[in-house]
C-alpha positions in Angstrom: 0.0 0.0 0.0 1.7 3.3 -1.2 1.3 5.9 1.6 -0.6 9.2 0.6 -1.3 12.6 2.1 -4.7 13.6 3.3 -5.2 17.5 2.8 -4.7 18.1 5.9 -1.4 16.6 5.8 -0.1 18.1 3.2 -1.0 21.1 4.3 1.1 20.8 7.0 4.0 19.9 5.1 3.6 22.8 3.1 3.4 25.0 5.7 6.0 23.4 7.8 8.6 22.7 4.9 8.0 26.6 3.6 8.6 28.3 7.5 12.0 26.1 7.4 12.6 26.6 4.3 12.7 31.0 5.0 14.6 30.4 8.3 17.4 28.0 5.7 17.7 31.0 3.9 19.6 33.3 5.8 22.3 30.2 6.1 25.1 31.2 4.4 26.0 28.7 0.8 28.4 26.3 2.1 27.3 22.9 1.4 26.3 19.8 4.1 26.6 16.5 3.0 23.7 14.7 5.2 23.7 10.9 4.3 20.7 9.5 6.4 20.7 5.4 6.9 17.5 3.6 8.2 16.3 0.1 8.2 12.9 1.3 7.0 11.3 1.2 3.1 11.3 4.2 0.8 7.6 4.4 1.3 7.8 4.0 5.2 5.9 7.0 6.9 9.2 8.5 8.5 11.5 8.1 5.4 8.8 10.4 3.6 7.9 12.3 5.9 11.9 12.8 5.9 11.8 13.3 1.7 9.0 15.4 1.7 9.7 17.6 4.5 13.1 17.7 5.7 15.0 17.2 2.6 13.2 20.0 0.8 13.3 22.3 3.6 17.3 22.0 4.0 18.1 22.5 0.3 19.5 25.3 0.1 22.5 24.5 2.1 22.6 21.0 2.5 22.5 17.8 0.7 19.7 15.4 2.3 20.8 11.8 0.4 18.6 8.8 2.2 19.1 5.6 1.9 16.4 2.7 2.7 16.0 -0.7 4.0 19.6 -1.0 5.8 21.9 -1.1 2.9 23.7 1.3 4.0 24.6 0.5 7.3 23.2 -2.7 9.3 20.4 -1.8 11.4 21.6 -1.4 14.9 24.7 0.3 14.2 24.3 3.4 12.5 24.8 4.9 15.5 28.9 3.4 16.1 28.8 4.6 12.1 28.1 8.3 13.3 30.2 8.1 16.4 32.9 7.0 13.8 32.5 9.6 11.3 31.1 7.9 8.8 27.8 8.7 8.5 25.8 11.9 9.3 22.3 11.1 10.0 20.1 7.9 11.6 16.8 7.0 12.3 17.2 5.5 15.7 15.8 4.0 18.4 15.7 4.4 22.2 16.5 0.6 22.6 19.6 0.9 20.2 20.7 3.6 22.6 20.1 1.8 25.7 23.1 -0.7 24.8 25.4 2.5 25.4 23.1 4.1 28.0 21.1 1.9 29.7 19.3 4.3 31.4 17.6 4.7 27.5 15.6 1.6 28.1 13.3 3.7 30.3 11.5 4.8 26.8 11.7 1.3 25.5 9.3 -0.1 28.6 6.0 -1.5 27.9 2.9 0.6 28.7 5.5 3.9 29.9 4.3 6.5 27.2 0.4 6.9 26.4 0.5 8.0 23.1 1.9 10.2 20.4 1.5 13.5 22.6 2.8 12.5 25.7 6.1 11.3 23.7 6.7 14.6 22.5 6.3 16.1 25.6 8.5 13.7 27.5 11.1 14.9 24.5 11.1 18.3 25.3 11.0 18.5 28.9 14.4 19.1 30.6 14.2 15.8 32.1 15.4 14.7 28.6 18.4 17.7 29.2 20.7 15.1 31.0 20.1 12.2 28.2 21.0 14.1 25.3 23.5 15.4 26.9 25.6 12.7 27.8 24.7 11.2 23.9 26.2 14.1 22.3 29.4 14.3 24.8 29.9 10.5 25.1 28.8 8.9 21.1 28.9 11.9 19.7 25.4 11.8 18.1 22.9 14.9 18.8 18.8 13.6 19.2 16.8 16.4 17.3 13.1 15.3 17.1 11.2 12.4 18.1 9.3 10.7 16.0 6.2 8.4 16.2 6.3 5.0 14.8 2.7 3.6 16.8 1.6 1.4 19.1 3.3 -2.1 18.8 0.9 -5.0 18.5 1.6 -8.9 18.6 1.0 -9.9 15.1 1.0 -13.8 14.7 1.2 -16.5 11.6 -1.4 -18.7 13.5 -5.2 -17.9 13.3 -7.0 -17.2 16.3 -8.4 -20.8 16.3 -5.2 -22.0 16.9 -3.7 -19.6 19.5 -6.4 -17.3 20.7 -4.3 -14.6 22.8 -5.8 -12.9 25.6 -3.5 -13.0 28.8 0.5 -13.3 28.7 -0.2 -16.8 29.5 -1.2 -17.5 25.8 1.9 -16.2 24.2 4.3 -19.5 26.5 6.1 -20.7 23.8 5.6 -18.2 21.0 8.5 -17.4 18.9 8.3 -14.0 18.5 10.5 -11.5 16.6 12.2 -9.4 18.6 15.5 -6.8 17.6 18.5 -8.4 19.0 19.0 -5.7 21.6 18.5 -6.8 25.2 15.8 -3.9 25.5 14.2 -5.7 23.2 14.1 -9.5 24.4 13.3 -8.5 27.5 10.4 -6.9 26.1 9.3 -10.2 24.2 10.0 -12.1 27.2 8.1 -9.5 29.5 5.1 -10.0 27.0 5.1 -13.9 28.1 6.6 -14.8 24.5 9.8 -16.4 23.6 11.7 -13.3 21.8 13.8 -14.6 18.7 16.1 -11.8 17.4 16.3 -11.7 13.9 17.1 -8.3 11.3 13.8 -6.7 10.4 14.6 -7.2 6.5 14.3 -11.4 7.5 11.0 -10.9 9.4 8.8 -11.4 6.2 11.0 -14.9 5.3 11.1 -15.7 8.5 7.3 -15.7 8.4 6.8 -17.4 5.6 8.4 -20.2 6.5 7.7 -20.4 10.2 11.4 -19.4 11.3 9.9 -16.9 13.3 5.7 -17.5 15.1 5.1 -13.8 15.1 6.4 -10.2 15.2 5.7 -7.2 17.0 5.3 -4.0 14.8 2.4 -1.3 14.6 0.0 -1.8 12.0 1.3 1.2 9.7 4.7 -1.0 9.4 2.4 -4.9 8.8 0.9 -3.1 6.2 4.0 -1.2 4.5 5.9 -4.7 4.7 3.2 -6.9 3.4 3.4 -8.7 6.7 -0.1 -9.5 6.6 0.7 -11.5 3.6 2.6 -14.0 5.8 0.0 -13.6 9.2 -3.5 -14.7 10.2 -3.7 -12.5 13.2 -2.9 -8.9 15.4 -3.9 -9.0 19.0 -4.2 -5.2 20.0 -1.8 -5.4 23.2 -0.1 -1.7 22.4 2.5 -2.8 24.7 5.2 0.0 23.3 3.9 3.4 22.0 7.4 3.2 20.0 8.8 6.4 19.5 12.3 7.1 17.1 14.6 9.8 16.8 16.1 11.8 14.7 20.0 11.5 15.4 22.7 13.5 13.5 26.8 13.7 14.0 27.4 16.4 17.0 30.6 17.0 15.1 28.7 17.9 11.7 25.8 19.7 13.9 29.1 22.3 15.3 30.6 22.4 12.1 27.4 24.0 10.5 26.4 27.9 11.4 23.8 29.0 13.6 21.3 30.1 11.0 22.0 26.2 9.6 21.6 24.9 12.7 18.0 26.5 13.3 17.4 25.6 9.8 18.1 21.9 10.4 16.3 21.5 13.7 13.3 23.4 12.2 13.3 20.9 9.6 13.7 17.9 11.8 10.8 18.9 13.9 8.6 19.7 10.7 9.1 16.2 9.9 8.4 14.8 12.9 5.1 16.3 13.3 4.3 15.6 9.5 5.0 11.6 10.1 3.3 11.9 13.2 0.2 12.8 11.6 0.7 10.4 8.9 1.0 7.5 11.4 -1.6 8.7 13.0 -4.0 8.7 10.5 -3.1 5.3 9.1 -3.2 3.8 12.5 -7.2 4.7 12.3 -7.8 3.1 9.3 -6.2 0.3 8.5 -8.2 -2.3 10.7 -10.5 -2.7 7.7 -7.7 -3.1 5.3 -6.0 -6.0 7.0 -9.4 -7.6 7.7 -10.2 -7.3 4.1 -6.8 -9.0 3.6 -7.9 -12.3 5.9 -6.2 -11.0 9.0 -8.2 -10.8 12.4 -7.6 -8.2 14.8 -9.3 -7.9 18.1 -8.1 -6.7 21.4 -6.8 -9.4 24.5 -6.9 -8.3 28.1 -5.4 -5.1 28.3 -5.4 -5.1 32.4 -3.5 -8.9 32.6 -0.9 -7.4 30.1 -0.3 -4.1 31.4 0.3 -6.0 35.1 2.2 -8.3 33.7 4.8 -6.4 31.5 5.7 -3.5 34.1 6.0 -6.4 36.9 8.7 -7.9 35.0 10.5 -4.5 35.2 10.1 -3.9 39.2 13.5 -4.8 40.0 15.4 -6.0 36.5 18.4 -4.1 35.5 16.9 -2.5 33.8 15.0 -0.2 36.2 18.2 -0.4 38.1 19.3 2.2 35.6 16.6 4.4 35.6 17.8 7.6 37.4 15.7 8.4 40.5 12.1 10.3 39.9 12.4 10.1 35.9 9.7 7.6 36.1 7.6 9.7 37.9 8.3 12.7 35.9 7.4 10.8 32.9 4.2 9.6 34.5 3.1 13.2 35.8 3.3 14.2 31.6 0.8 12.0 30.8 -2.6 13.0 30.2 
């Protein structure tokens, strides 16, 4: 399914991309190279919302040159790739930063952020001002926006009449794709499945031929992969309102001038809030199309998960981590 704008969206772009695009103007004419690697498809809602919006808007002082589907760089280390100078841009995850800061893994915990508002707001709030911080002074990579990916759901090759899931319980023995970070598996094994790391450009083989039970992904993502070609089922467990960010090179971010630098960031949030709205949008309507496409989707018990993932994290590691009150400060953003 190709991904289209509604008016209102682009709209928005429009607007967004053309305010960037006057503040890019006063930036004086020396060119930016800004390669930007992700694991995702051309048509994926951040890569164009990246295209449309920030690529257009940075223009005229920069070079935006994308590249899909991890053939660039392996997903999971564009960031070492940035670090090492090689690379100027990423799509990236909290989770891939949590195995150099755990204290990361606090936005990769089930059921933490509430949706696609409270994510922004947790990223602007100066209880983010330590985080960045130490990943621009220790990696060397600066966060700019966040962006929305959705709320994760268990998607699963077996009909409902063969596993019905409605509790953790259901999911003993599952073999579910999981990233290979240890944010991740503990995720899938907080969820009551057996997580199986595999790359996400396997996930569809590994479907197909029952390598892999299920995978975890928002419905935006089953449907720009064709996953549903390969799956009989989604269980609405929105266990992870997953969030990315947009990462540059802190050492290309000071070597740009101040007008560029408000021109970029401008950009970056423009985006954001563009594939925000796109994900948002598709997120409403695509229950019919994956029905239509012989997939069920119906909603477990909410409650039994919700206890069941955050009791895994009372006392892990990864809480260990945490710093002291974040969690709480998080919490009192919500709605």
């Amino acid at each position: 399914m190709k991904l289209t704008m509604t008016r209102r969206l682009a709209m928005a772009a429009m607007i967004a991309a053309g305010s960037v695009a006057a503040t890019a103007s006063f930036a004086d004419g020396h060119a930016v190279q800004l390669r930007m690697s992700t694991s995702g498809s051309e048509t994926d809602a951040r890569s164009v919302a990246m295209a449309d919006v920030f690529g257009p808007a940075v223009s005229g002082f920069a070079s935006y040159e994308p590249s899909y589907n991890a053939t660039l760089f392996a997903q999971g280390t564009e960031l070492e790739a940035i670090s090492r100078g090689n690379l100027e841009m990423a799509i990236t995850s909290a989770q891939e930063l949590a195995q150099f800061f755990p204290e990361f893994s606090i936005f990769a915990t089930g059921y933490v952020h509430q949706d696609a508002a409270h994510q922004v707001r947790v990223f602007n709030d100066p209880l983010m001002v330590p985080f960045k911080t130490k990943v621009e002074g220790e990696l060397g990579v600066k966060l700019l926006s966040v962006m929305y990916l959705g709320k994760r759901h268990v998607n699963l090759r077996q009909s409902r009449e063969e596993l019905d899931v409605q509790t953790p319980a259901d999911l003993a023995g599952v073999n579910l794709r999981m990233p290979g970070t240890d944010a991740w598996q503990f995720l899938g094994a907080a969820l009551g499945a057996a997580p199986t790391p595999m790359a996400f450009s396997e996930v569809y083989t590994g479907l197909a031929t029952g390598a892999v039970d299920g995978q975890d992904n928002p419905m935006p993502t089953v449907v720009d992969k064709k996953f549903y070609e390969v799956t009989k089922q989604i269980a609405l467990t929105s266990h992870l309102v997953d969030l990315n960010y947009i990462a540059i090179s802190k050492a290309v971010w000071d070597g740009m001038t101040a007008e560029q630098q408000v021109g970029v960031q401008a950009a970056a949030d423009a985006a954001a809030a563009v594939g925000r709205l796109r994900q948002l949008d598709m997120e409403a309507g695509l229950t019919a199309f994956l029905e239509e496409n012989g997939v069920e989707v119906y909603s477990p018990d909410l409650d039994a998960f919700r206890t069941h993932v955050q009791a895994q994290y009372v006392g892990s590691e990864f809480a260990a981590s945490w710093p002291e009150g974040v969690l709480d400060q998080i919490n009192a953003l919500g709605n």
